[in-house]
N, C-alpha and C positions, 0 to 999 in steps of 0.2 A: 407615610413615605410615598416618594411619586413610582408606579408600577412603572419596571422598565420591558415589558413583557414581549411588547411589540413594537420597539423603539430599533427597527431590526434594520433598515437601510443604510449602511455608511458607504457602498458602493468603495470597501476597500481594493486597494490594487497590491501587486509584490512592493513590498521595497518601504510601503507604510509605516509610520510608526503608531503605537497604540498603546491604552495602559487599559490592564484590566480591571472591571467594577472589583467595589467592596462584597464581600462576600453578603451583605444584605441585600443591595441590588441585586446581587447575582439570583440571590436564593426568591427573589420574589416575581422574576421571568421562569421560573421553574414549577412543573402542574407537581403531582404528592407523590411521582414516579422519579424526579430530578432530571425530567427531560424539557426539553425547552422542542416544539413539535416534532417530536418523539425522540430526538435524539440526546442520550444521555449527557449530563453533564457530570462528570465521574471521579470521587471523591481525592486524586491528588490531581484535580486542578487548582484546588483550592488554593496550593501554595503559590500561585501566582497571579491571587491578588493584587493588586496596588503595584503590580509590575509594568515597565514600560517594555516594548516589546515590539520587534518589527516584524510585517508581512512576511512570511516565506510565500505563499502561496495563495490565489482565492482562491476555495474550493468549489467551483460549483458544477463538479462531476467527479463521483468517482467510480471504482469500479465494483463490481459484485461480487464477493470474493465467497459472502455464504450460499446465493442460490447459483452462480455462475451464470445468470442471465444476460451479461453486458455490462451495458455504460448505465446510470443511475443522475438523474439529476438532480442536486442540493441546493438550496434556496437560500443566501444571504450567511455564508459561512467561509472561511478563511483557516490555514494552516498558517502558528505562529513559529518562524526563527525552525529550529531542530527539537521541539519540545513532544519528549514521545512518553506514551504511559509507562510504568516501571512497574506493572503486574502485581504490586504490593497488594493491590485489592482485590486479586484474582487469582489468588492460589501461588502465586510465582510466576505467572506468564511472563515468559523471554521473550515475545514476538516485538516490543517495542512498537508500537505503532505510533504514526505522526498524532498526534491528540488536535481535535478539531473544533473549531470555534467559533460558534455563533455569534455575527456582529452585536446582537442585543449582551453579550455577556462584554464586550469594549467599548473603548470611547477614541476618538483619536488624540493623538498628541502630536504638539508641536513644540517649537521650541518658547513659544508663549503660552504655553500651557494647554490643556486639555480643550478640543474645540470638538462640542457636536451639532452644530449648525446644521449641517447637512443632513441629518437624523427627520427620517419618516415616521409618524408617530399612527398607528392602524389597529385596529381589532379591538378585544376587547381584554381585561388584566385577565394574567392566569390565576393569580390567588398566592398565599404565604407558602412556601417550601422550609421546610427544618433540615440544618446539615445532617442531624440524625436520617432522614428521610433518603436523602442522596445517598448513602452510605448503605442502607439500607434493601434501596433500589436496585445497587452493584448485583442481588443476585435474584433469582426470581423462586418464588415457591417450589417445592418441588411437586411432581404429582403423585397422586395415594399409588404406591407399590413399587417405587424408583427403586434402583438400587443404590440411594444413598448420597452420591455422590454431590456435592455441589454444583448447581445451575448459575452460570455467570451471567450477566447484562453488561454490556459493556457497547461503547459507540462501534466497534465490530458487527457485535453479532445485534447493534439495530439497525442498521445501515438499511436493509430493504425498506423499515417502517418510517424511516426519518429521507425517503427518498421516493423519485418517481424516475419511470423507464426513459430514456433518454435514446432516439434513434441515430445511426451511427450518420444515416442524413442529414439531423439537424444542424444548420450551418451557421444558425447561432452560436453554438458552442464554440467552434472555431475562431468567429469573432470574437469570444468575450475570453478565448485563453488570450489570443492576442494583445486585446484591448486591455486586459489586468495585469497586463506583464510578464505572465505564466512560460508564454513562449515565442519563437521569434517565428514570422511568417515564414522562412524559409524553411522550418524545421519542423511547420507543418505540413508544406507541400511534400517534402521531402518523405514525411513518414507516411500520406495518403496516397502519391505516387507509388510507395513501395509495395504496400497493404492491395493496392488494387491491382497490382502488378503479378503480386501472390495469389490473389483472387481468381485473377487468370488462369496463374498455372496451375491451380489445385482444380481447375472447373470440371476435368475430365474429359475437355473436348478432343485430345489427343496428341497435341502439341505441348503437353507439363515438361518434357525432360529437355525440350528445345530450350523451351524458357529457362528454365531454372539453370541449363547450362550457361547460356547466354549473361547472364545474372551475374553468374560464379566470374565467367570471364571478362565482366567490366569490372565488377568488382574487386575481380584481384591486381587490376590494371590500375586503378586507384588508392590503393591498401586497403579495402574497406572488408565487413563483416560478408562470408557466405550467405548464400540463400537460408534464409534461417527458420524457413516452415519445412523441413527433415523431417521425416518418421525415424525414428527410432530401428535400430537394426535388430529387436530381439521382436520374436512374435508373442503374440497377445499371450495371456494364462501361462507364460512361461517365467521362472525363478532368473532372478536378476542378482549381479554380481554386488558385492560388499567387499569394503576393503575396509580394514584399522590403520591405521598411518598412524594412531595416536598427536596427531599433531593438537599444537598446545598454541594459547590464545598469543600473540606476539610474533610468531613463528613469521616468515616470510615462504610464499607459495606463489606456485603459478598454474595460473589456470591451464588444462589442459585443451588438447588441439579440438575444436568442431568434431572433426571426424572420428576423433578416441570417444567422446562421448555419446554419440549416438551408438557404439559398440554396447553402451551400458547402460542404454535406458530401450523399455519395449516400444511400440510403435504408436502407443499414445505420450510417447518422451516421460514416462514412468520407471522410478526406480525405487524399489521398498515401497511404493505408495507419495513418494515425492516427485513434484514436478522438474522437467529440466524446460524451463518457458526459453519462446524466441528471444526476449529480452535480452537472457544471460550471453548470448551467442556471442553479443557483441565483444566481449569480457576476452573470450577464449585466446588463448597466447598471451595475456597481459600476466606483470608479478601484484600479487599483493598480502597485505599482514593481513594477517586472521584476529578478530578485534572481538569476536564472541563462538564461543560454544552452547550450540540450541539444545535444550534436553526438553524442557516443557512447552507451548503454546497452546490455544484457546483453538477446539474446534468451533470455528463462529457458527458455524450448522445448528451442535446440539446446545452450547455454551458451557459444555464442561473441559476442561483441562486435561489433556492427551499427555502421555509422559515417553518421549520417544524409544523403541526399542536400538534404532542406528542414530545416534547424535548426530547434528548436521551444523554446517560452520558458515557464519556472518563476517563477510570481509571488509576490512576497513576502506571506506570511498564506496563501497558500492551499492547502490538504489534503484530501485524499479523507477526508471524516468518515463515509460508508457510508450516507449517509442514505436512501441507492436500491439499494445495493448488496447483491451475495449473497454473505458473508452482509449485512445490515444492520448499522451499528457497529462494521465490521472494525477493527481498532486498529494496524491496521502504517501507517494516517496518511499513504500514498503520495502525492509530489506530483501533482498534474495538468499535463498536459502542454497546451501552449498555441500553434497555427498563428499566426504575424504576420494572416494573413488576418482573424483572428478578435478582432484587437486594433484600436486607434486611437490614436495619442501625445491627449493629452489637451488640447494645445493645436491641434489640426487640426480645421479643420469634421466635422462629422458624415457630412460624404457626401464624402469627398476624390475621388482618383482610382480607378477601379476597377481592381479587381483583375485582373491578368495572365489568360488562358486557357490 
């Protein structure tokens, strides 16, 4: 059979269409780990073989999420449509993440059929991979005197090894979200303007609260999001507020004001150990349903599965679009994670009862 190992250049854009190999090609671009250069290929992709499929996304930067080092650059890979892992293979993990896919595991399609003309053919075969293998690969040994626990592998927690450092400089990148369709030039200037903007004001040369006012007041002249690099109003090593709303998957909610929440998170925007990122800011004052309740996801750090003490809520429509993020217009589209504290059912007064200490 012909090795598709390194048959990896389709130079896909957004909005592409594509079918993916038979799971024999697939398995034969894959080393006896089920990664294709080092990143997992993980065993319910499988179900969408021989599927046709359009570009969401080219992936080629995402962000760091296990060491927190930045932006990360990815080689010849693509997010297809809204296809995210269902944790089946990983304990139950709720985190849903976009599932990522190396051009060597597609082919494109047309409406003449399948065309890979444009296919770079390079390096050398990886050798036979067994779906046992891939399956297998999902978790990693453990080491002599664990405490037991299951160690996951998952294209999460490979991410540093299936990537290289990416500087926030490089202006390639900016070209090639553009150039793939990822994003529209105005809405990159718009988000490097902002970033440098904040850059400013956070430098400590003395003039932070000019700016940041300054900010707030065009901002609101336009309806736009507050300055959204806030510390947090509670100080460091100090116990942060919980609320139960009990609120239930359906429910309709609205986010609460900018300034209520900075009341409830400490000055690293921490709350129980959950982040409140600039991203969300933009959110704050809008209604929406609540489409998931998070109990479990993957620390990508160690690869074991965390079971949360405070459940936290996934809203329907809402995605990390990177518009603050390093890098900026990361494309793995992660959901954000949501404290009840920081929500309100949408038929309740605006001031209900306060939150638990």
């Amino acid at each position: 059979m012909r090795n598709l190992a390194h048959l990896t250049h389709l130079n896909l854009k957004s909005g592409d269409w594509v079918e993916v190999r038979s799971k024999s090609e697939i398995l034969s671009t894959l080393d006896s780990n089920g990664r294709l250069e080092e990143l997992p290929f993980m065993p319910q992709m499988f179900a969408f073989c021989g599927k046709r499929l359009q570009v969401r996304k080219r992936a080629h930067k995402v962000c760091d999420t296990v060491n927190e080092t930045g932006a990360r650059s990815l080689s010849n890979s693509v997010v297809l449509e809204d296809l995210r892992c269902d944790g089946q293979t990983y304990g139950g993990c709720e985190m849903r993440c976009s599932l990522i896919w190396k051009e060597s595991w597609l082919k494109r399609f047309s409406q003449a059929g399948a065309d890979v003309s444009d296919v770079t053919a390079v390096v050398t075969p990886q050798g036979e991979c067994t779906e046992e293998q891939v399956i297998h690969g999902a978790r990693a040994r453990e080491r002599e005197g664990g405490d037991g626990e299951p160690i996951y592998v998952c294209q999460a927690t490979q991410l540093p090894y299936a990537t290289k450092p990416l500087s926030r400089w490089s202006l390639s990148q900016y070209v090639e979200d553009y150039r793939s369709g990822n994003v529209r030039i105005s809405d990159i200037v718009s988000s490097l303007t902002a970033l440098t903007y904040c850059q400013l004001a956070e430098s400590g040369l003395g003039f932070g609260a000019a700016l940041r006012w300054l900010y707030d007041a065009f901002q609101k002249l336009r309806g736009g999001t507050p300055y959204p690099f806030r510390k947090g109003l509670i100080p460091k090593n100090t116990k942060t507020p919980t609320s139960n709303q009990d609120i239930q998957i359906g429910e309709l909610v609205r986010i609460k004001s900018y300034q209520e929440i900075l009341k409830t998170v400490d000055e690293d925007l921490r709350n129980r150990g959950m982040s409140f990122h600039s991203e969300m800011a933009t959110h704050c004052g809008q209604s929406f349903r609540v489409s998931q309740r998070l109990r479990k996801l993957m620390n990508e750090k160690t690869g074991k599965l965390m079971v949360l003490k405070n459940e936290c809520l996934i809203l329907e429509g809402i995605e990390c679009i990177g518009m603050y993020a390093k890098p900026i217009y990361c494309p793995r589209s992660s959901y954000l994670y949501w404290r009840e504290l920081w929500l309100e059912r949408v038929n309740n007064p605006p001031h209900a009862a306060p939150p638990e200490r």
